[in-house]
Backbone as CSV, one residue per row, in Angstrom:
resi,resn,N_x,N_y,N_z,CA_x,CA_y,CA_z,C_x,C_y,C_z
1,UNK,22.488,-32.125,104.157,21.867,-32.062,102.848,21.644,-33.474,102.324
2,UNK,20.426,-33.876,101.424,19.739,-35.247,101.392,20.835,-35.687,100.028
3,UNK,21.325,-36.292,99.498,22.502,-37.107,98.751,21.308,-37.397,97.499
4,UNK,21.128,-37.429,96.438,20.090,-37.938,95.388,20.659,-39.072,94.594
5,UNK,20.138,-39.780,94.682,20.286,-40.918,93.947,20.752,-40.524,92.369
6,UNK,21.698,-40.718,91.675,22.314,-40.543,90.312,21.394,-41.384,89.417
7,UNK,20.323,-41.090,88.813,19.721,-41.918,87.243,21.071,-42.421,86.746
8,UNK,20.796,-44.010,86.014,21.468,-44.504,85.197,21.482,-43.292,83.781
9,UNK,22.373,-43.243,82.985,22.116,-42.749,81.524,21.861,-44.433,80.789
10,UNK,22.179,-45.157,80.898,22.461,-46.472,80.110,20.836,-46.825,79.641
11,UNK,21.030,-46.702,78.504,19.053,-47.025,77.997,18.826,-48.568,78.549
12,UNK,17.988,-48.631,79.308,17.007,-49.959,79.416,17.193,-50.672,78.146
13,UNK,17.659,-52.355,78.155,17.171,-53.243,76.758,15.499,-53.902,77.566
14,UNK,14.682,-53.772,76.290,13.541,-54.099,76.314,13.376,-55.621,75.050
15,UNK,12.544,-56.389,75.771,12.328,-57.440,74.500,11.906,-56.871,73.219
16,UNK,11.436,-56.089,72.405,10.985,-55.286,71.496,12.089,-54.599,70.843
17,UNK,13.137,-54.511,71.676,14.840,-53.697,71.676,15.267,-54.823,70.756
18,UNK,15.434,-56.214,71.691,16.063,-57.636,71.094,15.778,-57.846,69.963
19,UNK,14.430,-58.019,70.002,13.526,-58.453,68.427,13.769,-57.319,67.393
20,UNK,13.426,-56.201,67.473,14.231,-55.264,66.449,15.939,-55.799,66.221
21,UNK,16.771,-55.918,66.698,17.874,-56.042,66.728,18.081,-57.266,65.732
22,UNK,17.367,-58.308,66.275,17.514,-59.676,65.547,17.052,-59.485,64.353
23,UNK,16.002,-58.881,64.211,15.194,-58.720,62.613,16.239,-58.033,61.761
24,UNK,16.561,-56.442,62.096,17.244,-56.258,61.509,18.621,-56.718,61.134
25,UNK,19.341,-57.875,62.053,20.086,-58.104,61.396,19.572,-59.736,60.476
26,UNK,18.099,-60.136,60.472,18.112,-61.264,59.456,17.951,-60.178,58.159
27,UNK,17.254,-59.168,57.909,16.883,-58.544,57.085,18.442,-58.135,56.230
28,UNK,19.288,-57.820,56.988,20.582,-57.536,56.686,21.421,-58.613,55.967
29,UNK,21.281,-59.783,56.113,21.844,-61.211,55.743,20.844,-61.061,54.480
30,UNK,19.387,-61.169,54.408,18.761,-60.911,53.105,19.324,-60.039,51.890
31,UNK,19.060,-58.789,52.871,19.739,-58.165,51.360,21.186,-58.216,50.578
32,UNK,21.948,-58.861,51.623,23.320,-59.089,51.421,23.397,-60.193,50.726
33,UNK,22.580,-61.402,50.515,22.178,-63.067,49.772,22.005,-62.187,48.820
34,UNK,21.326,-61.278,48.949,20.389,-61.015,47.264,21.164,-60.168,46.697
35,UNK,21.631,-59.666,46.831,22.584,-58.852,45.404,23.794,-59.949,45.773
36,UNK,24.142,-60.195,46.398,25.453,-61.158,46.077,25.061,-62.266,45.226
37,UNK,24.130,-62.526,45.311,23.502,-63.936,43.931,23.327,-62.719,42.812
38,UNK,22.520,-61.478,42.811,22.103,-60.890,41.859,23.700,-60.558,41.521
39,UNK,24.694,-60.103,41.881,26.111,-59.942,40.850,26.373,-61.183,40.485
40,UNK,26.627,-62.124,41.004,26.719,-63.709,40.465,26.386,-64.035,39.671
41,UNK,25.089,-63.552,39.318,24.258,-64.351,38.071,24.575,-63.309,37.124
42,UNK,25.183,-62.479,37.208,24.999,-61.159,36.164,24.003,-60.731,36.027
43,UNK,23.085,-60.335,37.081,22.235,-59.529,36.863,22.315,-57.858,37.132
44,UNK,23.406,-57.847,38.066,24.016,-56.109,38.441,25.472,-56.567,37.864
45,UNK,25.687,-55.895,36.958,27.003,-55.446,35.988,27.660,-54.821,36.706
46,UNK,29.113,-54.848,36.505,30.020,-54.433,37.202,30.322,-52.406,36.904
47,UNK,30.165,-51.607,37.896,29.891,-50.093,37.477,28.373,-49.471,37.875
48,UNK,27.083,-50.736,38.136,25.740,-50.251,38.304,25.804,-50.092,39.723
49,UNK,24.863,-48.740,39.712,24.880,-47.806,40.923,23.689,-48.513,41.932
50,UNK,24.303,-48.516,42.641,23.397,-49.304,44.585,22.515,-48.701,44.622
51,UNK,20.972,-48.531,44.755,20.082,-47.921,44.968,19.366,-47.686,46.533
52,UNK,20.540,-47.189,47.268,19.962,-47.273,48.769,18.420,-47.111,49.060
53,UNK,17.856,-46.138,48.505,16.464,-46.340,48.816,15.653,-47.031,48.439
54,UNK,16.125,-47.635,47.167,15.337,-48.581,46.631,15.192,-49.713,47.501
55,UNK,16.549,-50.337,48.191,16.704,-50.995,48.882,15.843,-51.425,49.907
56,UNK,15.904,-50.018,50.724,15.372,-49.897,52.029,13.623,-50.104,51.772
57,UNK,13.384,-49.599,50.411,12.038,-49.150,50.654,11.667,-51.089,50.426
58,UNK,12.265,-51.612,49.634,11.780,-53.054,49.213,11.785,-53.774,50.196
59,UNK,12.831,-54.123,51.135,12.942,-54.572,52.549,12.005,-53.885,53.768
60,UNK,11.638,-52.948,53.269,11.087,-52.320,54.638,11.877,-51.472,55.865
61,UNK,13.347,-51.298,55.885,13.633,-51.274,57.009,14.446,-49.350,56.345
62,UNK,15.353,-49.339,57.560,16.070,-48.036,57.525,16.997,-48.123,56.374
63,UNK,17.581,-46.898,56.150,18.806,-47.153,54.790,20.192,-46.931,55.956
64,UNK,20.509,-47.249,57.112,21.108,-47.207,57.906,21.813,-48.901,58.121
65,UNK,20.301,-49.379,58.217,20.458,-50.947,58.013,20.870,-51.393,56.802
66,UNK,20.284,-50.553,55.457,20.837,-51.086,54.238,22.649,-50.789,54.408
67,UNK,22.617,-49.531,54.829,24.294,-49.109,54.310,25.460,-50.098,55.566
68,UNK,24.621,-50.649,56.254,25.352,-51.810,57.165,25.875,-53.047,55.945
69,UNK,24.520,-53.457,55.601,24.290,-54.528,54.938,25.758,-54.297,53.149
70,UNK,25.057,-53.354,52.771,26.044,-52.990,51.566,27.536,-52.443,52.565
71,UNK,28.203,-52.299,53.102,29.286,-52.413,53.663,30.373,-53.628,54.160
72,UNK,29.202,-54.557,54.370,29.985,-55.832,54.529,30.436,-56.402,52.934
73,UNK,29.239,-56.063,52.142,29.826,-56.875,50.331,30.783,-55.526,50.220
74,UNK,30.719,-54.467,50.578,32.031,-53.712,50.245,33.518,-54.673,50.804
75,UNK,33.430,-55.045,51.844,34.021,-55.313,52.651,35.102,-56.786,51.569
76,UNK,34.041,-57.242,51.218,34.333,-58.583,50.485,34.449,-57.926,49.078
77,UNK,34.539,-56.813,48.933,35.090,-56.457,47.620,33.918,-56.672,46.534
78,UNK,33.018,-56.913,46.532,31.656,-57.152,45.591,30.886,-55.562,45.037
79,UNK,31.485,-54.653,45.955,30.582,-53.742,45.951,31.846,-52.567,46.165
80,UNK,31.533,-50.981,45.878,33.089,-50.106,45.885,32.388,-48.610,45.681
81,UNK,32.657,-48.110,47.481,31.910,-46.509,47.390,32.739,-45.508,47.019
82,UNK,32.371,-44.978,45.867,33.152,-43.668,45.284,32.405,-42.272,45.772
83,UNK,33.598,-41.650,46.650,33.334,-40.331,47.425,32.416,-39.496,46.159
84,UNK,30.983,-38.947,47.095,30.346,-38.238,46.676,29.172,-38.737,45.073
85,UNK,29.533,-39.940,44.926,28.645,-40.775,43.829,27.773,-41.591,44.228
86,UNK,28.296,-42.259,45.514,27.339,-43.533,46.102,27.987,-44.908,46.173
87,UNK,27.553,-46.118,45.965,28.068,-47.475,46.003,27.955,-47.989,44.950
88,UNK,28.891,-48.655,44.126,28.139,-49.414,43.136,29.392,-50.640,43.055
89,UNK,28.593,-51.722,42.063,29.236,-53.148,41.681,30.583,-53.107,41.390
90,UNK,31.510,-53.395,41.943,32.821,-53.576,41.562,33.358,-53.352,40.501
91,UNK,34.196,-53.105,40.288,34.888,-53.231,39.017,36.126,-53.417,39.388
92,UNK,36.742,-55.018,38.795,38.072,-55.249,39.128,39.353,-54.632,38.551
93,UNK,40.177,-54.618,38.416,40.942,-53.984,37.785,42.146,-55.305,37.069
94,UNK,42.824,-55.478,35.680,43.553,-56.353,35.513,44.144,-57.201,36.316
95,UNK,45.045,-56.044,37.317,46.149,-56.868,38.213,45.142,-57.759,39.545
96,UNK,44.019,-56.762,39.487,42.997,-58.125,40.678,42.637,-59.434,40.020
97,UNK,42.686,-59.363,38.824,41.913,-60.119,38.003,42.887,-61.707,38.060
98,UNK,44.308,-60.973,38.073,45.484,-62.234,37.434,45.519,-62.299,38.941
99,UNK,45.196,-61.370,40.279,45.234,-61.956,41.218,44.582,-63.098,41.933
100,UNK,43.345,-62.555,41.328,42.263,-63.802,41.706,42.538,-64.990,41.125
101,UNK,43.076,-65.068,39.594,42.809,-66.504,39.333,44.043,-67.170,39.889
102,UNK,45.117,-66.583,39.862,46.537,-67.230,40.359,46.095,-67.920,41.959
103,UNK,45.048,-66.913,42.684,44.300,-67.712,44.144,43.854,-68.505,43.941
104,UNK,42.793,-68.846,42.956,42.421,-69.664,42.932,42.687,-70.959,42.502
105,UNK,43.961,-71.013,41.942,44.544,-72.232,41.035,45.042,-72.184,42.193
106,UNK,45.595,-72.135,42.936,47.011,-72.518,44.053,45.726,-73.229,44.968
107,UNK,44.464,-72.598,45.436,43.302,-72.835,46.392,42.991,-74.065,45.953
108,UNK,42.272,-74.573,44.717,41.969,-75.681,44.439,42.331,-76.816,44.110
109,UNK,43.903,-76.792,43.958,44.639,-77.784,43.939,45.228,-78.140,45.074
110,UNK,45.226,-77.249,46.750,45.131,-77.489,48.121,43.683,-78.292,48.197
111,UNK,42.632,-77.884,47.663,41.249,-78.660,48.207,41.220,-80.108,47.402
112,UNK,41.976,-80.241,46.296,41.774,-81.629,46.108,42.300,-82.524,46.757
113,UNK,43.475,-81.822,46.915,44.343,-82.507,48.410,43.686,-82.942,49.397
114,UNK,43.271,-82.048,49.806,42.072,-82.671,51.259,40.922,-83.611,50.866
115,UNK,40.550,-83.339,49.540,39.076,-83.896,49.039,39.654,-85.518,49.338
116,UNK,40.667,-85.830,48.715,41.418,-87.748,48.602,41.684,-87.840,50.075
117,UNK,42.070,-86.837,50.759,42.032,-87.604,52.301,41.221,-87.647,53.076
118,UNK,39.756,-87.023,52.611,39.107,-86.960,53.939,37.434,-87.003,53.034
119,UNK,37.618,-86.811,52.018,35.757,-87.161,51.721,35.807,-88.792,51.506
120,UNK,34.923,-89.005,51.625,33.635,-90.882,51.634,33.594,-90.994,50.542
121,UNK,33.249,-92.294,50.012,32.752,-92.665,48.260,31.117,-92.486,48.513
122,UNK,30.469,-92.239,49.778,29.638,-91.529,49.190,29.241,-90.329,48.944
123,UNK,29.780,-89.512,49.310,30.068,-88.025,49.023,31.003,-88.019,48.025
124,UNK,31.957,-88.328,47.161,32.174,-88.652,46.135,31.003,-89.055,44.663
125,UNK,30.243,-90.096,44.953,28.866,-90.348,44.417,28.046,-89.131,44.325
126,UNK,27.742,-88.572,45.362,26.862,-87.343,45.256,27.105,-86.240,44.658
127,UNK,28.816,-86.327,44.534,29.204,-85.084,43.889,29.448,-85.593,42.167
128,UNK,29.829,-86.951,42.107,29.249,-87.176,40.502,27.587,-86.902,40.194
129,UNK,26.804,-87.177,41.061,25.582,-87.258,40.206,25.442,-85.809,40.205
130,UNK,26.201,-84.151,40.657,25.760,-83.350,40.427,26.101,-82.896,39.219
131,UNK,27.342,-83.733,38.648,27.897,-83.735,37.679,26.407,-84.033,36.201
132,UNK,25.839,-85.116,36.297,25.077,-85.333,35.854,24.363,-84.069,35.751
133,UNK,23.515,-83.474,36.793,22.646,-82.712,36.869,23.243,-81.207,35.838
134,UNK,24.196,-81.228,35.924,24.848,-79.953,35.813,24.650,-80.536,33.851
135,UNK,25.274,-81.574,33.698,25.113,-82.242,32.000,23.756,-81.834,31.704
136,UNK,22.829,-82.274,32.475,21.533,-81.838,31.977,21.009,-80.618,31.538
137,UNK,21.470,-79.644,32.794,20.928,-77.943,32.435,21.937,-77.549,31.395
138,UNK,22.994,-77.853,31.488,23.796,-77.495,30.359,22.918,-77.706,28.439
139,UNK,22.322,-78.699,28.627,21.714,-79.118,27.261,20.657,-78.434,27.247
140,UNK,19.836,-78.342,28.340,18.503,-78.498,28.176,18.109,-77.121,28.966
141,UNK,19.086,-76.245,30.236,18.483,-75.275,31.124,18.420,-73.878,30.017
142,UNK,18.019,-72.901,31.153,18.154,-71.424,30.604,19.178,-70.646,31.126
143,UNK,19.734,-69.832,30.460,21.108,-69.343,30.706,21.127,-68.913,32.273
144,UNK,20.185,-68.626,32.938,20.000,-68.264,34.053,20.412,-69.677,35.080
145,UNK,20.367,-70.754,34.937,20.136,-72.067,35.524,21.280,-72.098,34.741
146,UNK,22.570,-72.230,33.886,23.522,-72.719,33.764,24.709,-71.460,34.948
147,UNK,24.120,-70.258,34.606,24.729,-69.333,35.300,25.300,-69.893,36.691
148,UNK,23.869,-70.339,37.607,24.181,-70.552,39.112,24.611,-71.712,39.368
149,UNK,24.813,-72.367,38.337,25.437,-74.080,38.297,26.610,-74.091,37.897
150,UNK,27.043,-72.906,37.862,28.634,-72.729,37.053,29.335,-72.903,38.141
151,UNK,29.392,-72.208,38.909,30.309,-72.121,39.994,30.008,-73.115,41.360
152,UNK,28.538,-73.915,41.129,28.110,-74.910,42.620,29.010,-76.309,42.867
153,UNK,29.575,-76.722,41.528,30.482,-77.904,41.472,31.799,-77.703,42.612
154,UNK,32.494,-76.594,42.067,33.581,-75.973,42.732,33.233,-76.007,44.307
155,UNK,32.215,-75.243,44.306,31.806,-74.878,46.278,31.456,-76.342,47.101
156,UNK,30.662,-77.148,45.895,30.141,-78.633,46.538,31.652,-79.006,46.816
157,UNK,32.639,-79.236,45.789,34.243,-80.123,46.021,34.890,-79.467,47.152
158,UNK,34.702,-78.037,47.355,35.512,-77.292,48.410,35.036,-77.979,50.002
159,UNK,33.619,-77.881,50.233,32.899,-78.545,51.143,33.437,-80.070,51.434
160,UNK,33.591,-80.792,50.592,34.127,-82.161,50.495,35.945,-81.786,51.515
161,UNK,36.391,-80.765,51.023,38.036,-81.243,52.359,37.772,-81.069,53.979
162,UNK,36.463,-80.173,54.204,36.160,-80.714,55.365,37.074,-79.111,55.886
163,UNK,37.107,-78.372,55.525,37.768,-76.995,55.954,36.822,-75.774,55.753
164,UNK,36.574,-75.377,56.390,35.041,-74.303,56.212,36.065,-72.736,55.914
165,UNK,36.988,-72.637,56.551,37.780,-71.453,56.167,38.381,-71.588,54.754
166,UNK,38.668,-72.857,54.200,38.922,-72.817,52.675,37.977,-72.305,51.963
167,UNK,36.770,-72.931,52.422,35.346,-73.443,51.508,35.079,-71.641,51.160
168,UNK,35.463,-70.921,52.566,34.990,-69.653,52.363,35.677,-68.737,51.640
169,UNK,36.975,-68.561,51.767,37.900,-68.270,50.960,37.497,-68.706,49.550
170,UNK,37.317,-69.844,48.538,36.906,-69.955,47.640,36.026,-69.541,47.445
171,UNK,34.939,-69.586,47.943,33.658,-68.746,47.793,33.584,-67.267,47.063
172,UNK,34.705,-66.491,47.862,34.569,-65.061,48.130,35.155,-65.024,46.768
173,UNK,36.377,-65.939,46.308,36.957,-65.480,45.177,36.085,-65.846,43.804
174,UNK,35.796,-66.901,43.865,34.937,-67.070,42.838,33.637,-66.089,42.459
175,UNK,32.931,-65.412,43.311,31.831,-64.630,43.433,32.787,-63.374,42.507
176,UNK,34.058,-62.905,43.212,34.796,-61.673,42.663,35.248,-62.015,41.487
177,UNK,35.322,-63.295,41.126,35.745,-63.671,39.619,34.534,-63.359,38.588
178,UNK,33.393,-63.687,39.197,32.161,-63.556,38.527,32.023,-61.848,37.977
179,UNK,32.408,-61.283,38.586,32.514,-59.716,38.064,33.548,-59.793,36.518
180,UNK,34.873,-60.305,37.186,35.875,-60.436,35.808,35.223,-60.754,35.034
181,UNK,34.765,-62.004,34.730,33.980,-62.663,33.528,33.418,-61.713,32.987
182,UNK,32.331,-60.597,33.902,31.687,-59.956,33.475,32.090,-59.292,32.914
183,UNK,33.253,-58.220,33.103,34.072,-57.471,32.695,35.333,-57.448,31.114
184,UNK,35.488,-58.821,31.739,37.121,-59.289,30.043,36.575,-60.292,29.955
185,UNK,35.577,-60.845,29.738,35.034,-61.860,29.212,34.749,-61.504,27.291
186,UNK,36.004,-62.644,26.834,35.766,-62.530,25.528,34.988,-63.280,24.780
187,UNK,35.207,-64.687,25.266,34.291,-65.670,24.299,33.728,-65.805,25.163
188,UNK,32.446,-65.836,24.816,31.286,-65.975,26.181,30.710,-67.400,25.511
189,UNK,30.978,-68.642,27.052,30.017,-69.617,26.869,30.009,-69.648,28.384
190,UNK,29.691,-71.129,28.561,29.159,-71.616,30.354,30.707,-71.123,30.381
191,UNK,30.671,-70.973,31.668,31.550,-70.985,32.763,32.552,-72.785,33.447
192,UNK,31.777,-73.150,33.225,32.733,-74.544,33.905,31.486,-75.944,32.821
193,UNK,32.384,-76.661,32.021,31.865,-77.873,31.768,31.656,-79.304,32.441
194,UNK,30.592,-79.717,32.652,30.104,-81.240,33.110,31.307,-81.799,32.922
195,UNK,31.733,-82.093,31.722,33.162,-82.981,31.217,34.335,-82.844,31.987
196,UNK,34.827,-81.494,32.296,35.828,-81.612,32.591,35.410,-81.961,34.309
197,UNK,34.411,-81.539,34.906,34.390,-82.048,36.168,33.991,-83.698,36.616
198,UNK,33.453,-83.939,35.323,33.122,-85.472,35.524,34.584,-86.319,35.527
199,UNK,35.514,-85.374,34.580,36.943,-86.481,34.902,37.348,-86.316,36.289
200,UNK,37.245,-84.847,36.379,38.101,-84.442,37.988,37.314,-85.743,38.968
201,UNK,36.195,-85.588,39.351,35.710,-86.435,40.313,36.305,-87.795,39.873
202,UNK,36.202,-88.879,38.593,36.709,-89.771,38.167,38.065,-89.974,38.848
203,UNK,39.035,-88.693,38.551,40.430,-89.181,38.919,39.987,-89.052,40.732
204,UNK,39.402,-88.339,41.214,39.362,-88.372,42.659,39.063,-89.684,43.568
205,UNK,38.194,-90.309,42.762,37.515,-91.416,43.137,38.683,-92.397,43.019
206,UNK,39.566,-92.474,41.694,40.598,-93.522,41.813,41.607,-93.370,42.547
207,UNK,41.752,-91.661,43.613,42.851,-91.574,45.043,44.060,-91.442,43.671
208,UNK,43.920,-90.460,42.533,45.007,-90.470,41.677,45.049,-87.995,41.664
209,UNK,45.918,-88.196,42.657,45.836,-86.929,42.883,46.717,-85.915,42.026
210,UNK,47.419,-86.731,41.385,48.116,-85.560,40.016,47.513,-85.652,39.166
211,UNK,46.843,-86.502,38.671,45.644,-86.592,37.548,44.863,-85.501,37.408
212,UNK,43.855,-85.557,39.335,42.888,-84.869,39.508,43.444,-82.790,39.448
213,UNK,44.793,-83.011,40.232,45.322,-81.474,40.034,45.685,-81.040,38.632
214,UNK,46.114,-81.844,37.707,46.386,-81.536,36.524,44.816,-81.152,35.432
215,UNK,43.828,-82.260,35.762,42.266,-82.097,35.330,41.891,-80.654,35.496
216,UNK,42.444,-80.219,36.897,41.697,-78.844,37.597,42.313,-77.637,37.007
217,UNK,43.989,-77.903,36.760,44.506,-76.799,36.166,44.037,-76.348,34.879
218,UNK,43.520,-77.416,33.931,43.362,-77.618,32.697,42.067,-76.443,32.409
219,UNK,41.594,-77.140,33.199,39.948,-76.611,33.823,39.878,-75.302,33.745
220,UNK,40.067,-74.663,34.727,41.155,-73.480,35.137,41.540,-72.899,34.297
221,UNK,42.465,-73.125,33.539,43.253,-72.331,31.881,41.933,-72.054,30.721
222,UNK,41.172,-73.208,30.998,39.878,-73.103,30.179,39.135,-71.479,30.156
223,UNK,39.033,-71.519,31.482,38.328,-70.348,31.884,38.954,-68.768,32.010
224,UNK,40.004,-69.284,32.017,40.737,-68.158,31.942,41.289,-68.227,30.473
225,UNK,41.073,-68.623,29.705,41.426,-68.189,28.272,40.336,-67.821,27.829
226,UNK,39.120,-67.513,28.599,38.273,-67.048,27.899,38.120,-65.385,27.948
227,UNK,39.182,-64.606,29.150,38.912,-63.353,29.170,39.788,-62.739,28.780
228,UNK,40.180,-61.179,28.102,41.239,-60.727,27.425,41.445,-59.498,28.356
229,UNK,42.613,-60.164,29.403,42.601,-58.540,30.031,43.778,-57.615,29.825
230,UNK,43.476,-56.865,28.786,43.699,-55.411,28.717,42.738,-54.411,28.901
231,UNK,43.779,-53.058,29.008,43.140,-51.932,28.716,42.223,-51.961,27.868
232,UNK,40.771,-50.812,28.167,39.669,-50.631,27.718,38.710,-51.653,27.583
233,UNK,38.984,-53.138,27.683,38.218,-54.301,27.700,36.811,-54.181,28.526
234,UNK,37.047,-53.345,29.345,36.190,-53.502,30.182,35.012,-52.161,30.012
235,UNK,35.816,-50.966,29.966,35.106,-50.334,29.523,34.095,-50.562,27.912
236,UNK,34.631,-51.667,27.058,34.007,-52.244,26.188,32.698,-52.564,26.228
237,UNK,32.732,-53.298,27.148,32.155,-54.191,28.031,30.700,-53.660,28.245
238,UNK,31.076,-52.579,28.678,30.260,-51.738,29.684,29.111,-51.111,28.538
239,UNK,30.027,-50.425,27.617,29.629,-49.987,26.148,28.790,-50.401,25.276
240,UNK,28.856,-52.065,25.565,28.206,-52.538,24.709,27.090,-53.213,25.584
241,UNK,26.949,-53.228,26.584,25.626,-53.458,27.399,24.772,-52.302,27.279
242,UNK,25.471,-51.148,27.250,24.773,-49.963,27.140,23.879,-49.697,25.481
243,UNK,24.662,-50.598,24.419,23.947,-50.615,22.782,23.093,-51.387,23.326
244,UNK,23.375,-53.003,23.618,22.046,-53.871,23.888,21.087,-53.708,24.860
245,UNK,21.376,-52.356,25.673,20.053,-52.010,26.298,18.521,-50.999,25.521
246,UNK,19.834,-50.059,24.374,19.006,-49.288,23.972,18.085,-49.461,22.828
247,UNK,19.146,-50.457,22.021,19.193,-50.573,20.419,17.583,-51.864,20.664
């Protein structure tokens, strides 16, 4: 009896296979940039519902690829699927809240550390004149342009210790802080002042590293005395975006 050759099951990759593959995952990095800047800036409030199809249909691609894409900002905590409702913007809860900032004070007073041993006076220079820049939109920008300049000082100084796993770690927390604000944010102004970062770099530049950690804590307390977290704060919050949408 003649023996038959067994067909592979294993699908053929075709170049057309690759190129789909690659697209969809730049398309995936897109939509994942764009609502992660769009919660950043406060433009998706913490509680607003993910619009998978909206998604898909704006990008072009599957909602398969979207629910990839919105799984990784789940992943990073930006985003939080409630069984049988869908996905929507985070909402931190108090004890994340005192968690995050307590990370982040311990995080940035490790990165100034590194910043005096290992950044240049001219990367020092560059990070004063953003200082400048940041003085400027502060006077003169639109709340939108002070928004995304709030938090770039911090990420530029993190970049400066020369540790990409810090840089990222700060990143992630600051983005999840950006929800808090949103949330127990009582006195609402900028987020981080020119001043106080123009000293920080100052003391950095003079290699005076309790100065610069003490500048940062200060900094730090600033911002965090601006949110009141208790109960219902947030649901406040929420409440009263909901008057200034209608009224």
């Amino acid at each position: 009896m003649k023996k038959t050759r067994r067909q592979s099951l294993k699908p053929s990759t075709t170049a057309n296979g690759a190129a789909d593959t690659v697209d969809n995952d730049d398309v995936s990095e897109r939509i994942r940039n764009t609502l992660a800047a769009a919660i950043g800036e406060g433009a998706l409030k913490p509680g607003t519902k993910i619009l998978e199809e909206a998604i898909a249909e704006h990008f072009g691609v599957s909602r398969t690829v979207v629910r990839g894409a919105l799984g990784v900002l789940e992943s990073d905590h930006l985003l939080e699927r409630k069984r049988n409702r869908g996905t929507f913007v985070a909402e931190p809860s108090i004890e994340q809240a005192k968690s995050l900032f307590e990370a982040r004070r311990k995080l940035e007073r490790l990165l100034l550390e590194l910043v005096i041993m290992r950044a240049t006076p001219e990367q020092l220079d560059a990070l004063e004149r953003l200082t400048d820049e940041e003085e400027h939109i502060h006077h003169h920008g639109d709340e939108k342009s002070k928004t995304v300049l709030s938090g770039k000082f911090h990420i530029v100084l993190a970049d400066l210790a020369g540790n990409s796993v810090l840089t990222e770690m700060l990143s992630k927390i600051v983005a999840r802080l950006s929800l808090v604000m949103s949330l127990y944010e009582e006195d609402r102004k900028d987020d981080c002042g020119a001043d106080h970062h123009r000293m920080i770099v100052a003391a950095l530049k003079a290699k005076n590293l309790t100065k610069a950690q003490d500048l940062m804590d200060h900094h730090l307390a600033d911002i965090e005395g601006r949110v009141r977290l208790t109960e219902g704060q947030g649901d406040r919050h929420t409440f009263m975006a909901v008057l200034e949408n209608f009224s």
